[in-house]
C-alpha positions in Angstrom: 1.1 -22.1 8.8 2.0 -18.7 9.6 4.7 -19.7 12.2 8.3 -17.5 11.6 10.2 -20.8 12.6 8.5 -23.4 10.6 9.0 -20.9 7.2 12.8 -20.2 8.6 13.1 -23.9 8.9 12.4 -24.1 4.8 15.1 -21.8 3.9 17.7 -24.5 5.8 15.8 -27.4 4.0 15.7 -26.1 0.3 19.2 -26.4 -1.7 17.6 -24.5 -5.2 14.6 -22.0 -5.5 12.8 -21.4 -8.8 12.6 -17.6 -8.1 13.7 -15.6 -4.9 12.0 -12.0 -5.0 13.7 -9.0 -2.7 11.3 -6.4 -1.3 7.8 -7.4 0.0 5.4 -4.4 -0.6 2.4 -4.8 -3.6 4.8 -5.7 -6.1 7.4 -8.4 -4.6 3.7 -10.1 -2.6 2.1 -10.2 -6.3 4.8 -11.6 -7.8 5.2 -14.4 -4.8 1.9 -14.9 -4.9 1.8 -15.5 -8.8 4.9 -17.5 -9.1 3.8 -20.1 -6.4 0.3 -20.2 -8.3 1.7 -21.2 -10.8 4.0 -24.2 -9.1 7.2 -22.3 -8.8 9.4 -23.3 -5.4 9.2 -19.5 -4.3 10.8 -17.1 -1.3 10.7 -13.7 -0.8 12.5 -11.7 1.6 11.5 -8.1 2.8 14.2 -6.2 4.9 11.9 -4.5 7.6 8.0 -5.3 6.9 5.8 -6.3 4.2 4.5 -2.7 2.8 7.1 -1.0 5.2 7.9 1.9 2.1 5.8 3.0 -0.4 2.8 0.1 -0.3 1.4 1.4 3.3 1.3 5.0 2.2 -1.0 5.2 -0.4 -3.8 7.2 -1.2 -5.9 4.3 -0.3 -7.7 4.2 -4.1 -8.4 1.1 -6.5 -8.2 3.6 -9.2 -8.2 3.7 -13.0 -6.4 6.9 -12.8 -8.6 9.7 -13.8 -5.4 12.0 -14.3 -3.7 9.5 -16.3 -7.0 9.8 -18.7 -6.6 13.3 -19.0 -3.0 12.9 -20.6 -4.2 10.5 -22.6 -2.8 7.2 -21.3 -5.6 5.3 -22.1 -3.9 2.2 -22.5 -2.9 2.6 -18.5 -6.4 3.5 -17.6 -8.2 0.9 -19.7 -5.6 -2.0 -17.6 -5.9 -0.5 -14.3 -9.5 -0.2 -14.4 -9.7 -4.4 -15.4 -7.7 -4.7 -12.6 -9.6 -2.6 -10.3 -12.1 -5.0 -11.4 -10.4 -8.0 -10.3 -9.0 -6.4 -7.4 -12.8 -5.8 -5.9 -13.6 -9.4 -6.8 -10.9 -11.2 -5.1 -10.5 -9.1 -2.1 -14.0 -8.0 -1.4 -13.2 -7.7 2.3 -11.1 -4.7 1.6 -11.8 -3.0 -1.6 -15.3 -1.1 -1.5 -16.8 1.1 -4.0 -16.3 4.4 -3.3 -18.4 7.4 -4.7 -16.5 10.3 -5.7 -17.7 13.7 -6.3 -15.9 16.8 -8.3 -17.3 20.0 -7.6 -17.8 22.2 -10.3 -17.5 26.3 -9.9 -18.4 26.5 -13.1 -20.8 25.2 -16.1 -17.9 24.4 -18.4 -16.0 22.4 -15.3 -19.4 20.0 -15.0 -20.0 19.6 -18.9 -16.4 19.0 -19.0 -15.5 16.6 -16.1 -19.3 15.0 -17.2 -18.0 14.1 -20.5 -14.0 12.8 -19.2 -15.9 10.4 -16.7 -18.3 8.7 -19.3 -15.1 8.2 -21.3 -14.1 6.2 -17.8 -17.1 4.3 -17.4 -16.6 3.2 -21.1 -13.2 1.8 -20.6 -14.6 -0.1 -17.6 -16.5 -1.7 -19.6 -18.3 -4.9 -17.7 -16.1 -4.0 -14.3 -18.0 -0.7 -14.0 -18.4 0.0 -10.7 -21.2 2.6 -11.6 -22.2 5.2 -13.8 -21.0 9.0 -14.1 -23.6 11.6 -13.8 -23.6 15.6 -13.3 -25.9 16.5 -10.1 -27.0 19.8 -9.2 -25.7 22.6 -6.7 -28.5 21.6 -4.5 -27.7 17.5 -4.0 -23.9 18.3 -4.1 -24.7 20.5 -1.0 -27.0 17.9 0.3 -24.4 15.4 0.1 -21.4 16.9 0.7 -22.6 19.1 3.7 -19.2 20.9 3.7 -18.3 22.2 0.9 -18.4 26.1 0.2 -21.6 26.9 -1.5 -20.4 30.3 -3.0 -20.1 29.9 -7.1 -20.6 26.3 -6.7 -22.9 25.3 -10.1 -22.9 21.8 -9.3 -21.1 18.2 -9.0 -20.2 15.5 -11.0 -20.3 12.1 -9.4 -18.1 8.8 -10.4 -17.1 5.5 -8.7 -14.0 4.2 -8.0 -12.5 1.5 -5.5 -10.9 2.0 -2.0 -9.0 -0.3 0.2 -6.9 -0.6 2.9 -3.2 -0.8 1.3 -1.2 -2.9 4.3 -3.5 -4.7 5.3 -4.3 -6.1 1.5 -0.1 -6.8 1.6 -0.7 -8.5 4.7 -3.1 -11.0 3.2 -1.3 -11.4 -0.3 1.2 -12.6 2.3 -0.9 -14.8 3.8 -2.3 -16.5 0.5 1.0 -17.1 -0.8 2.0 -19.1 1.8 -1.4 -20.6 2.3 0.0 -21.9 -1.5 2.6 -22.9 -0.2 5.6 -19.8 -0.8 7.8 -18.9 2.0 7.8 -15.3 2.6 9.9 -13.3 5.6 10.1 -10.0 6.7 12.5 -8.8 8.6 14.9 -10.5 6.3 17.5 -8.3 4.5 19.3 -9.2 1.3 23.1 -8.3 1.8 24.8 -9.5 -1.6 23.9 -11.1 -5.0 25.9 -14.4 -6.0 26.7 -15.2 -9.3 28.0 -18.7 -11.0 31.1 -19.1 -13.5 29.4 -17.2 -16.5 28.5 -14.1 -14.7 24.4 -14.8 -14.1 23.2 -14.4 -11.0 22.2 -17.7 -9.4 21.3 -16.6 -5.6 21.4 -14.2 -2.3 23.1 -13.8 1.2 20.5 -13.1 3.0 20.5 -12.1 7.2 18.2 -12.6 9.6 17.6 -9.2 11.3 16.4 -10.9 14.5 18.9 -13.1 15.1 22.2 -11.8 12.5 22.4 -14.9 11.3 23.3 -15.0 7.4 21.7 -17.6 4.8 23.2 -18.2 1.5 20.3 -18.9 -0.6 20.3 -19.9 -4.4 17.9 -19.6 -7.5 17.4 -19.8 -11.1 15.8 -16.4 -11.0 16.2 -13.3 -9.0 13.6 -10.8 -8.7 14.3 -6.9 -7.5 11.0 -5.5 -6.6 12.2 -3.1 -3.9 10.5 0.0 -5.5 12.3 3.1 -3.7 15.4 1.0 -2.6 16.0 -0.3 -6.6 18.9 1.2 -7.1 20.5 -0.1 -3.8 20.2 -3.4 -5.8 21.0 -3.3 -9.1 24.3 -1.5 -7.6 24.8 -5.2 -5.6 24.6 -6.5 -9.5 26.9 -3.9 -11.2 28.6 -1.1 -8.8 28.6 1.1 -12.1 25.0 0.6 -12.8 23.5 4.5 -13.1 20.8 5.2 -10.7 17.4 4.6 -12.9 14.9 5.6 -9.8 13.8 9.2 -8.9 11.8 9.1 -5.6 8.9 11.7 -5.7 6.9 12.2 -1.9 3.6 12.0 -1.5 1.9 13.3 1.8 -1.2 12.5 3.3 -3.6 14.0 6.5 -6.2 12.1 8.7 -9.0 14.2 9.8 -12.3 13.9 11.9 -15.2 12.3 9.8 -16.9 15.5 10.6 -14.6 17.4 7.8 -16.4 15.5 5.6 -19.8 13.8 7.2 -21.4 11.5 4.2 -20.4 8.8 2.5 -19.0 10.4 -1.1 -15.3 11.2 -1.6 -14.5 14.6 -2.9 -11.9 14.8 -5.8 -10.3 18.5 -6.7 -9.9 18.5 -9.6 -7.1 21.4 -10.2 -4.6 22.2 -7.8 -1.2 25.1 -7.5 1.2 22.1 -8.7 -1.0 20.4 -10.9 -2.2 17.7 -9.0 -5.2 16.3 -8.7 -6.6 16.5 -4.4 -8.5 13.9 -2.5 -10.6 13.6 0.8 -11.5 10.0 1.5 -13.7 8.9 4.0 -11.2 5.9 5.7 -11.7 3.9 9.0 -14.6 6.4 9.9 -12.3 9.1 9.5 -11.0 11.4 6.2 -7.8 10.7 4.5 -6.7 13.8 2.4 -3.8 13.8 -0.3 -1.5 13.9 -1.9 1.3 16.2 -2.9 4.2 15.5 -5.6 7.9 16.8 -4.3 10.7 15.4 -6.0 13.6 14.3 -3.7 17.3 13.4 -4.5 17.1 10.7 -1.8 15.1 8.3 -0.6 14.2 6.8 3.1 12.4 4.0 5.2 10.8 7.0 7.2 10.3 10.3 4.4 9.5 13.2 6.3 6.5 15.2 5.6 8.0 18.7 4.6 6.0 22.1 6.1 5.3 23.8 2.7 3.6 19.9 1.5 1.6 20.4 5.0 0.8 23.9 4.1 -0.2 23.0 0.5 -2.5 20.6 1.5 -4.7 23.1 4.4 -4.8 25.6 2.1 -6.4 23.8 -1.3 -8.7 22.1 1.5 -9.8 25.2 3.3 -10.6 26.5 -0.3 -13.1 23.8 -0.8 -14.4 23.1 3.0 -16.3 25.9 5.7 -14.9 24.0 8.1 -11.8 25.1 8.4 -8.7 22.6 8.9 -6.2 23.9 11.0 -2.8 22.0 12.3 -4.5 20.9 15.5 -7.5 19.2 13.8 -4.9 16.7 12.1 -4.5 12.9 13.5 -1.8 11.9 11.6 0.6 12.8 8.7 2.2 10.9 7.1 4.8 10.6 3.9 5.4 8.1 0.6 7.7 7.7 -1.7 6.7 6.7 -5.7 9.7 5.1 -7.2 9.4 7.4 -10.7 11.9 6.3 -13.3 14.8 8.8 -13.1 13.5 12.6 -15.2 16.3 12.3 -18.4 16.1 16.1 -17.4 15.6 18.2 -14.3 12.6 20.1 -16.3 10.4 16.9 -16.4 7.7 17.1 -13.8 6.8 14.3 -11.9 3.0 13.9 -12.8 3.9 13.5 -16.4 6.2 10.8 -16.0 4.5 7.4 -16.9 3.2 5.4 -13.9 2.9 2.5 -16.4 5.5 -0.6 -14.7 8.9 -1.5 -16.6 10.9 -4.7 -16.7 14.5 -4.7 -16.9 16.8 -7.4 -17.3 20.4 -7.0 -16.1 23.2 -8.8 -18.2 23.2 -11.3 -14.9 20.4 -12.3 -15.7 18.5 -10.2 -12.4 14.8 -9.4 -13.3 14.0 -5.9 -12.2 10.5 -4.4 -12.0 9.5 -0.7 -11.6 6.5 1.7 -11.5 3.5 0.7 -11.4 0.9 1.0 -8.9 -1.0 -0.5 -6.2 -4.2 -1.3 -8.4 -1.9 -2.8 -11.1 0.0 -5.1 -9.3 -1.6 -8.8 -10.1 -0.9 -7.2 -13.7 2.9 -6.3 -12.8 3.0 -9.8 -11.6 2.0 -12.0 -14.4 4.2 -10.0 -16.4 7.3 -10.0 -14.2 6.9 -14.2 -14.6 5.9 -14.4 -17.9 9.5 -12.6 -18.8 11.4 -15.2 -16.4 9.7 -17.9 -18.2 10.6 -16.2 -21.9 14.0 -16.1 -21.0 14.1 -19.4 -20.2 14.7 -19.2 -16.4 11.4 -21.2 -15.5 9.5 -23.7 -17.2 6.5 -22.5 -18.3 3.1 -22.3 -16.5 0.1 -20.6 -16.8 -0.8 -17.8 -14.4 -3.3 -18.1 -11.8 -3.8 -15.2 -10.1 -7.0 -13.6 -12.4 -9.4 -15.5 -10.2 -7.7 -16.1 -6.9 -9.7 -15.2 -3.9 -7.5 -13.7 -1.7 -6.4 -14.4 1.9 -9.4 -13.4 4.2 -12.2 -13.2 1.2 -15.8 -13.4 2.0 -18.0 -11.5 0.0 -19.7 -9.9 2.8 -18.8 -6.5 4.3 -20.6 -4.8 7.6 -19.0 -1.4 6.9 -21.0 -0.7 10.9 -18.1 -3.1 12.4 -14.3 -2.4 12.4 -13.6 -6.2 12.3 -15.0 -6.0 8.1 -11.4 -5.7 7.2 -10.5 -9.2 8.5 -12.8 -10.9 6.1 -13.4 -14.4 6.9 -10.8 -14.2 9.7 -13.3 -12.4 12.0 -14.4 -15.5 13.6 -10.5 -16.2 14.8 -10.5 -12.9 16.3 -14.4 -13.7 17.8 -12.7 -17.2 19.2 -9.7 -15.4 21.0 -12.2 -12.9 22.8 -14.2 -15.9 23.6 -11.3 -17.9 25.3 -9.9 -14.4 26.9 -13.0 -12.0 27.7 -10.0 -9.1 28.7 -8.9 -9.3 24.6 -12.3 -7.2 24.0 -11.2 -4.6 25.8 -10.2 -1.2 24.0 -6.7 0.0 22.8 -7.6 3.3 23.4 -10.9 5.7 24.7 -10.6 7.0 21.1 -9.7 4.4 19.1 -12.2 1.4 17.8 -9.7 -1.2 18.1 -9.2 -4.0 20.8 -7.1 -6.0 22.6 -7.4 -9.3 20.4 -6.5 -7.9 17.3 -2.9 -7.6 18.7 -2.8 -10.9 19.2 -4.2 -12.0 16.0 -1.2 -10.2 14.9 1.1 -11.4 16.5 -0.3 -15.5 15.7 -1.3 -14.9 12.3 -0.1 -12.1 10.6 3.5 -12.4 11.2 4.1 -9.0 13.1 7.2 -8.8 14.9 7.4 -5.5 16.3 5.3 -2.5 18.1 5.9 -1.0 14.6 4.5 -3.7 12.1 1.7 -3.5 14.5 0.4 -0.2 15.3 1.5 0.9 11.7 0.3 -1.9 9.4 -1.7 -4.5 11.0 -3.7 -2.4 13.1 -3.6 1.0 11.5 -3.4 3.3 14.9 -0.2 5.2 14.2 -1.8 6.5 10.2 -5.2 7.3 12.1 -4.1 8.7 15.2 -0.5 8.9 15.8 -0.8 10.5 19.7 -3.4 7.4 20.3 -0.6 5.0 19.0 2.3 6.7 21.2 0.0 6.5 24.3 -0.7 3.0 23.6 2.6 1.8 23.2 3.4 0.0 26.3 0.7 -1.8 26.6 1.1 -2.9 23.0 4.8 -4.0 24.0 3.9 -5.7 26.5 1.4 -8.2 24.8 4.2 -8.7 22.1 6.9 -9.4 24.4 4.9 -12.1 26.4 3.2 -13.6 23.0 7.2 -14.1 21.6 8.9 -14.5 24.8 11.0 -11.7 25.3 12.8 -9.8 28.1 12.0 -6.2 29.2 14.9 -4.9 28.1 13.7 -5.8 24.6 10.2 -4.5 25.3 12.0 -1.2 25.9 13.8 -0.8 23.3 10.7 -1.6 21.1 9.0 0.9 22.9 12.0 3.9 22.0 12.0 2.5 18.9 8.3 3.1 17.9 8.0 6.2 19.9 10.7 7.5 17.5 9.0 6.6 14.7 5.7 7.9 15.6 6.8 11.2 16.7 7.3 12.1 13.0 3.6 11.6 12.3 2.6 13.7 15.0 1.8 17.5 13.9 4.3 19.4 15.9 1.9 23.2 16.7 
């Protein structure tokens, strides 16, 4: 179902689509998925890998947004914690509930932070995922074994969701195939097409594999390409004004033993106004973000040294065990696709993360902002204007209840495998058939052999990249594990799609490349 050839053999086979969506991270997969639910004859085509950009680089939170409360966006909040909600339901292999606590230095911090965070549970309404409640300088300490002691008057502790972003992409993917869409990565769009009266009616599409170009035509076009919107909408109209503003976020990976328990830690108030996580992720600690504004955008940002520097020193603040440049894993950067600051004055954390839907005088469908836990959301709404424009016939959305790819309902947080859901037992059979696929990648690393391969057969990876980056998360959790592991990982790709060692090696150079960036340099 999942075969590259069988999907390619549908674009050569299908003379009309109902709706062809560019860019294949949260937003493009939702809106696949939705508009297939709903009966629609859909592709969508992402130029490198689904959740390539911004949609592998999160913070890694199902999140209402308790910064966007304290602005007063309640309308944001209020949506993205339904969502969140929904989000837990229908992917309960990957989204967990995550306890969170803020550390208060002083009383008016905890009375304050208590009283914003019932004001959250509120808005949850039936999709709590549990209740707020100040705790005392003595459990704070118990658990959160690391943090400073000195001045500390207490905690506050709330809930909140967190996932693993590719790998959700990967599976949204999955189920909208498994519905019967045709989605392809590694397939980038070139050039918009447009009939007699100006409205764009379809794409030239090419084949990064293999250079060969499709031309490809629909009733509706979708632009979901987050950072790369511009780049688009300047295929629609050369003159079009650039309406997206990339800001960076950057993220560590420590030891688990920076931050031993289960609870989260959220600061609160940082030097640019931001609030700071450490997340306990794949048995280790994720920590971010930062906000830098940037005048361009990339498909590999580059974590800057005073972002790296920012982060150490809030943490070290905060923790007695002190994080120095050695102790980090992996770092790497995101881009947010903010719409464009009217002036250079605005800052980035007070521009609205709330999703926009634009519609060019071609008739192209445009959606930005937005975020990962809002993207179902995004979705629905991104159709639901196609169909009031008159480009689709209408049909109800389907998406509120749709379990998604890999769904079970049961998570075993003490095995690695959780995060495949009801597709553990494929990876089970392959080690059954091929004892060698249990073996480790790595003395360090959790992963085997066979999830590779499952990869490679199922989840449509195509390179060491797509891989080591998104399938199997190695390069965000250790990025001098992934770089040792690279040959072998080449290897088993090359002989799974038939390739020459030529190929191998430049797949090799290639990733090596890539994951030298995420790779603290001391």
């Amino acid at each position: 179902m999942f075969d590259r050839n069988t999907l390619i053999a549908k674009l050569k086979t299908t003379p009309e689509w109902d709706v062809i969506i560019i860019g294949g991270g949260a937003t493009g997969l939702g809106i696949a998925l939705d508009a297939t639910t709903r009966g629609y004859k859909t592709l969508l085509l992402e130029q490198v890998d689904f959740a390539k950009g911004t949609s592998s680089r999160s913070t890694k939170l199902v999140h209402g947004g308790v910064r966007y409360l304290a602005q007063g966006n309640i309308d944001l909040v209020k949506e993205a914690l339904h969502e969140r909600g929904l989000m837990f339901k229908n992917a309960s292999h990957l989204v967990r509930n995550q306890s969170f606590i803020i550390p208060s230095y002083s009383w008016w911090d905890n009375f304050f932070y208590t009283a914003g965070l019932k004001v959250y549970d509120f808005l949850a309404g039936k999709m709590s995922f549990g209740k707020s409640l100040g705790i005392s300088k003595k459990i704070t300490l118990t658990r959160l074994s690391t943090i400073k002691s000195e001045y500390l008057r207490g905690g506050v502790v709330y809930h909140d969701g967190q996932f693993d972003d590719a790998r959700l992409a990967v599976n949204i993917a999955q189920s909208a195939i498994e519905h019967g869409a045709t989605v392809l990565n590694h397939y980038k769009v070139k050039k918009l097409f447009k009939g007699i009266t100006g409205l764009v009616n379809g794409v030239l599409a090419k084949d990064v594999e293999t250079n060969q170009t499709y031309r490809l035509n629909a009733k509706v076009v979708i632009n979901a390409t987050g950072v790369f919107t511009d780049e688009v909408l300047k295929m629609d109209d050369p003159s079009a004004k650039n309406i997206i503003r990339p800001s960076q976020g950057v993220h560590l990976v420590l030891e688990k033993s920076f931050l031993p328990g289960n609870d989260a830690i959220m600061i609160p108030k940082t030097d640019d106004g931001r609030v700071l996580f450490l997340v306990p992720w794949h048995n280790r600690v994720l920590v971010g973000t930062t906000d830098t504004l940037l005048d361009g955008h990339s498909l590999e940002p580059k974590p800057l040294d005073k972002e790296l520097d920012f982060i150490i020193e809030t943490v070290n603040r905060y923790l007695t065990k002190k994080v120095g440049k050695e102790d980090i894993l992996s770092i790497f950067a995101g881009l947010r696709p903010l719409a464009a600051p009217k002036d250079k004055s605005e800052k980035t954390k007070e521009i609205s993360r709330s999703h926009k839907i634009l519609v060019s005088d071609s008739g192209l469908i445009t959606i930005t902002g937005g975020k990962w836990t809002t993207y179902r959301r995004m979705a629905q709404d991104t159709i639901n204007k196609a169909i009031q424009l008159g480009k689709l016939p209408n049909a109800k959305c389907r998406t509120k209840d749709l379990l998604i790819h890999g769904a079970d309902g049961n998570i075993d947080e003490s095995n690695h495998l959780n995060v495949y859901g009801s597709d553990q037992k494929g990876i089970q059979q392959l080690f059954k058939e091929s004892p060698e696929l249990m073996e480790k990648l790595h003395p360090r690393l959790e992963f085997i052999k066979a999830e590779v391969v499952w990869a490679i057969r199922n989840e449509m990876a195509r390179t060491v990249e797509d891989i080591l980056a998104r399938r199997v998360r190695v390069l965000f959790l250790d990025a001098k594990a992934a770089i040792e592991i690279t040959p072998m990982v080449a290897t088993i790709l090359a002989n799974e799609l038939n390739k020459d060692d030529d190929w191998k090696h430049e797949q090799i150079s290639n990733f090596i490349g890539v994951a030298s960036q995420y790779v603290i340099k001391n």
